[in-house]
C-alpha positions, 0 to 999 in steps of 0.5 A: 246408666247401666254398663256394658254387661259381663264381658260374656254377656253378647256371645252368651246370648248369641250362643257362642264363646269360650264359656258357652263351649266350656258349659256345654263340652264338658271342657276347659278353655282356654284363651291366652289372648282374646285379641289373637285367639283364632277359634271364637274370633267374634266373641273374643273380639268383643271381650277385648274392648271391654278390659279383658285379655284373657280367660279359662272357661270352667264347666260346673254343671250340665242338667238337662238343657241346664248348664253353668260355666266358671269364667274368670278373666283378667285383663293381661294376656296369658295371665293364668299360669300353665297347669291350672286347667289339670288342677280343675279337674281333680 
């Protein structure tokens, strides 16, 4: 029997998230604890269950309605050190 999916999957497909918000605003996001982030309470909520606790959102492309996003995750909290999201983006 297949798995639940990739933790993004549901709130991809509801067209919310921090990954779709990185795809689409040109940003990087980032959620220190899926648990207690205030912004996506939904989405991350249901990350949590599936090992995920936390994650930064990297938008790769946007072309036409096209667009792709980098969205790695770990299972602690607050597990990408501060500064990762400025060395994207050079």
């Amino acid at each position: 029997m297949p798995g639940p999916g990739p933790p993004t999957a549901r709130p991809q497909r509801l067209g919310q998230g921090p990954c779709r918000d990185a795809a689409r605003d040109h940003a990087v996001v980032r959620v220190d604890d899926v648990r207690t982030d205030p912004r996506r309470p939904d989405s991350c909520q249901e990350a949590a269950p599936l090992g995920v606790g936390s994650m930064l959102c990297f938008q790769l492309f946007v072309a036409g309605d096209r667009m792709g996003a980098l969205n790695p995750y770990a299972r602690e909290p607050s597990a990408s050190p501060r500064g990762q999201e400025a060395a994207s983006r050079g």
